[in-house]
N, C-alpha and C positions, 0 to 999 in steps of 0.2 A: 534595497531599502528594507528597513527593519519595520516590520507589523505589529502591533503593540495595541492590546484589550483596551481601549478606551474606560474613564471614567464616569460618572454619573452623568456627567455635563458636560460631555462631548459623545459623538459619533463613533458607533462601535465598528466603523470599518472604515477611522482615519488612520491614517498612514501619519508616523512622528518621521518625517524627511529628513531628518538629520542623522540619525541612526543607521551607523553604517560598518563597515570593514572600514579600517586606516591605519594610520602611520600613529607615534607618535609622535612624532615631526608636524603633524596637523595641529597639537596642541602647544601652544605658549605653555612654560612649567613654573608658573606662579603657586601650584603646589602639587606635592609630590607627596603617597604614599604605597605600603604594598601592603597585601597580605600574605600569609603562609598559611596553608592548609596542614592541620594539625591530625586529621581522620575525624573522620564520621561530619558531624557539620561543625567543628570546629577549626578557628583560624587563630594566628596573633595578626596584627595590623596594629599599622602608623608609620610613623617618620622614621628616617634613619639615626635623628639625633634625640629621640624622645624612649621612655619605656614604653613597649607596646602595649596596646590593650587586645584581652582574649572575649572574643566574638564568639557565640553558640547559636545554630540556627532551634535548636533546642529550648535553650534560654537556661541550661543548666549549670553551668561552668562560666558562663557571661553572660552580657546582653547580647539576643537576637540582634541583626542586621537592622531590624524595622525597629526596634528599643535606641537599636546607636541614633539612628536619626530621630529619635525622640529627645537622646539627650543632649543631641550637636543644637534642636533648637532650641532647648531648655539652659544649655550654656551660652548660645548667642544671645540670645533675648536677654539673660541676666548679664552679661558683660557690656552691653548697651544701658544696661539700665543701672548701674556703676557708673558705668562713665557721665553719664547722664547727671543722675544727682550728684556728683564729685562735681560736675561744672558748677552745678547750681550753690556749689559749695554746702551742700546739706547730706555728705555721703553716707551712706547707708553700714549698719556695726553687721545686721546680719542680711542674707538673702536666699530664700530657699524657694526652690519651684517644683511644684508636682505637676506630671503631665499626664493628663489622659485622654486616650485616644481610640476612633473606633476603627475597624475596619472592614472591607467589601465583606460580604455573606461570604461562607469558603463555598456555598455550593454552587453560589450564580457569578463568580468573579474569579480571574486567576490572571494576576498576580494580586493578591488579597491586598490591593491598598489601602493606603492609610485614607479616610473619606471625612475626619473631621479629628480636629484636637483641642484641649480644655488647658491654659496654662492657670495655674493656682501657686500665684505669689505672693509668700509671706515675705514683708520687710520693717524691719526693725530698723529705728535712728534717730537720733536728735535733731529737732527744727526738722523735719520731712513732712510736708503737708500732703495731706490727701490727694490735693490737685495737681499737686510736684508728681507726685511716685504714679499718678494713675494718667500724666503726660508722657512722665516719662515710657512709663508701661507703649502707650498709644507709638511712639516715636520710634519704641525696638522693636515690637513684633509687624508694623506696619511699613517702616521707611529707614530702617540702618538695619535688620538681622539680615545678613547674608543669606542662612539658611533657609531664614521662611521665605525670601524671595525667591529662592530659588526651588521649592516647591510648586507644586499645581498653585495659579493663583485664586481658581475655583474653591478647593478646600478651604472651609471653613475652618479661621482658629478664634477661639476665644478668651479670654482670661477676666480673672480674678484679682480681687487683691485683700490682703490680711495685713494694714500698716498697724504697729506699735500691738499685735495682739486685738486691734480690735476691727 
């Protein structure tokens, strides 16, 4: 079983029991991707049916590892929150999200996790009421993103909101 540095708000000598040697025959393949190691801390990764994206543990040539996961939940939270007001029939002309996030001290922590994140969404649209866009906001980062679910549920995330500019 795999030993893994505990975070803030857990036990630094829990054991994550799931972590392990296996097959992939252990996993159901509801999705699939790979990477390629390009040298140095560079990769392409994704799908076989997609163009890939170029990863840099660097952050020179793409986004870091810990960047991708910043913008997998920056695009799940915003694709919920589309669908969202599209239900409400009030959909949204434009949607942007900045993320920021902090993470472990490098001197007291290794793997340097992500310990808290700020989601700041501008959304623009006609008929979008404040209370609409800042449900919806509550609906995708709390109870439909994939992503943030499946994060530490400790981690703190936060968000904003910027409707029509104001």
């Amino acid at each position: 079983m795999g030993q893994r540095r505990a975070g803030p708000h857990q036990d630094r000598n829990a054991t994550v029991i799931n972590d392990r040697a296996g097959s992939g025959n252990d996993v159901r393949a509801d999705l699939s991707v790979s990477a390629q190691w390009k040298g140095g801390q560079r990769f392409t990764a994704g799908n076989a049916w997609q163009p890939a994206i170029h990863i840099d543990g660097n952050s020179k040539e793409g986004p870091s590892p810990p960047e991708v996961l910043l913008c997998s939940l920056a695009t799940c939270t915003a694709i919920d929150i589309v669908l969202i007001l599209e239900k409400r029939r009030t959909p949204a002309a434009t949607l942007d999200v900045d993320v920021t996030a902090e993470r472990a001290d490098r001197s007291t922590s290794a793997p340097r996790r992500i310990t808290k994140a700020h989601l700041g969404f501008r959304i623009t649209g006609d008929g979008i009421e404040r209370a609409q866009a800042e449900r919806a906001i509550e609906l995708a980062v709390t109870k439909y993103c994939t992503v943030r679910d499946t994060l530490d549920p400790t981690m703190p995330v936060t968000w904003a909101l910027t409707l029509n500019g104001a």
